[in-house]
C-alpha positions in Angstrom: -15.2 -0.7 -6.9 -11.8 0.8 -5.5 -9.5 -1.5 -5.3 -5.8 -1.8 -4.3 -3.1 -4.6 -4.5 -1.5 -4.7 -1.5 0.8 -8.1 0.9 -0.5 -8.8 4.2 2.3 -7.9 6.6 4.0 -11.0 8.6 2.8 -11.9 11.9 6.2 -10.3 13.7 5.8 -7.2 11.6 2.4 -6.2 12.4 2.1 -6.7 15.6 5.3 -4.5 16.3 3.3 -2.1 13.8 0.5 -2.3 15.9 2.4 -1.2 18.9 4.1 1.9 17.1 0.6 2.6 16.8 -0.4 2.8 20.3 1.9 5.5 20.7 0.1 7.4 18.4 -2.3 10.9 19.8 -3.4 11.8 16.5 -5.0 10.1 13.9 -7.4 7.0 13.2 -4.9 4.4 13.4 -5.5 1.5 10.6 -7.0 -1.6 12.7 -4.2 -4.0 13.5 -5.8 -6.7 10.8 -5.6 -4.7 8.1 -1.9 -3.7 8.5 -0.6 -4.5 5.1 2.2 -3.5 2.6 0.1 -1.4 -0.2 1.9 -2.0 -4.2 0.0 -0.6 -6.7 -3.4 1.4 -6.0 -5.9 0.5 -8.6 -8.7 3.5 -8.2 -12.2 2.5 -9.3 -12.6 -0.5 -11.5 -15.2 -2.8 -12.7 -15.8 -6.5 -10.9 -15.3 -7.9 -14.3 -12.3 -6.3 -14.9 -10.8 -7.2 -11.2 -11.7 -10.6 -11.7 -9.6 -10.7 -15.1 -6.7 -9.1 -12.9 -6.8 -11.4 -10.6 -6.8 -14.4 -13.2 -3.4 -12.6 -14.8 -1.9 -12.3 -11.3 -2.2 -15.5 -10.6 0.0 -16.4 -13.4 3.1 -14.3 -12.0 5.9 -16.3 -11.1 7.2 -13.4 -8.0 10.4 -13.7 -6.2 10.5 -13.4 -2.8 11.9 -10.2 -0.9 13.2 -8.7 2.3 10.8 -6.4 4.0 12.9 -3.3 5.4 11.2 -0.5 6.7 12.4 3.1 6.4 10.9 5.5 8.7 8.0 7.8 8.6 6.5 9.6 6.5 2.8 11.5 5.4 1.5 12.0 2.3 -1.1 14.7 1.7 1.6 17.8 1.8 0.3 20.8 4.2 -2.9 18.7 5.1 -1.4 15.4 5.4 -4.2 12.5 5.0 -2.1 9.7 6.4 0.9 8.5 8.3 2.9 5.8 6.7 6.0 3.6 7.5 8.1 3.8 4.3 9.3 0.3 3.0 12.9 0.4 1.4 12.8 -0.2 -2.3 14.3 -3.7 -2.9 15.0 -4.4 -5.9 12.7 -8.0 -6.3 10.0 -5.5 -4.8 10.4 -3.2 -7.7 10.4 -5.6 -10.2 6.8 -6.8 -8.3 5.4 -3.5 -8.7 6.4 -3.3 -12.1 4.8 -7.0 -12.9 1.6 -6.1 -10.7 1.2 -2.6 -13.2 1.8 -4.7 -16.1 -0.7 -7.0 -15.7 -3.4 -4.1 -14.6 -2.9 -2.7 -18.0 -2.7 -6.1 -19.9 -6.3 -7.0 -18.6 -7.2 -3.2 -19.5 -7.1 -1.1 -16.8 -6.2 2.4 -17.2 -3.9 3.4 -14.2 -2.1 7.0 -13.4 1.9 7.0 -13.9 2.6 7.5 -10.6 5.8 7.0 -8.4 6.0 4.3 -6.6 5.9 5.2 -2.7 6.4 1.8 -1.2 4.5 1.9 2.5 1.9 0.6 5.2 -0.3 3.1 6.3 -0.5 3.6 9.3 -3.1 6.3 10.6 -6.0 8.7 8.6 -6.4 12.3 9.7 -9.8 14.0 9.1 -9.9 16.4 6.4 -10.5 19.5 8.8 -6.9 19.1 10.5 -5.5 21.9 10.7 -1.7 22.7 11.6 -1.2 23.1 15.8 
């Protein structure tokens, strides 16, 4: 199953999300209820193994942290595949990502050293987009 860890964005926050979105004219914009601020993508894993993650995340002790967003951004290079608001780095966010990875592997989890692009998506392009 893919899977993602990810904090549901406060009830301000999204819906001022959700009307940056409006504005939008291209892209399938990411439904207003699934707005969220994604921390560690976890690929394809096992139920059993997700259910032992979630058992070792429930264990973290996680200090709270100031959501500041950062602009825009895409990610997919010369085809982008989404639009994203970048989320500023805070520290105590950081150390949550950090925590969040730690666990994955602790329950087993083999997960790509990637950098950590802090964000919440907020459109998809179609694969066939081509450059105006």
């Amino acid at each position: 199953m893919r899977a993602f860890l990810a904090i549901d964005l406060p009830e301000d926050l999204r819906a001022q999300v959700a009307a940056l979105q409006a504005g939008l004219r291209a892209g399938r914009p990411v439904p207003e209820e699934n707005l969220h601020l994604t921390l560690a993508f976890l690929d394809d894993q096992p139920q059993a193994m997700l259910v032992a993650l979630h058992e070792a995340l429930n264990a973290l002790d996680c200090p709270g942290f100031d959501l500041e967003l950062a602009g825009l951004d895409l990610f997919g290079g010369k085809r982008p595949r989404l639009l994203y608001l970048r989320v500023k780095p805070a520290p105590a966010l950081l150390a949550l990502h950090r925590s969040l990875k730690e666990a994955a592997r602790r329950v087993g989890m083999d997960l790509p050293r990637t950098r950590f692009r802090p964000h919440v998506t907020l459109a998809r392009f179609r694969h066939d987009m081509t450059e105006p």
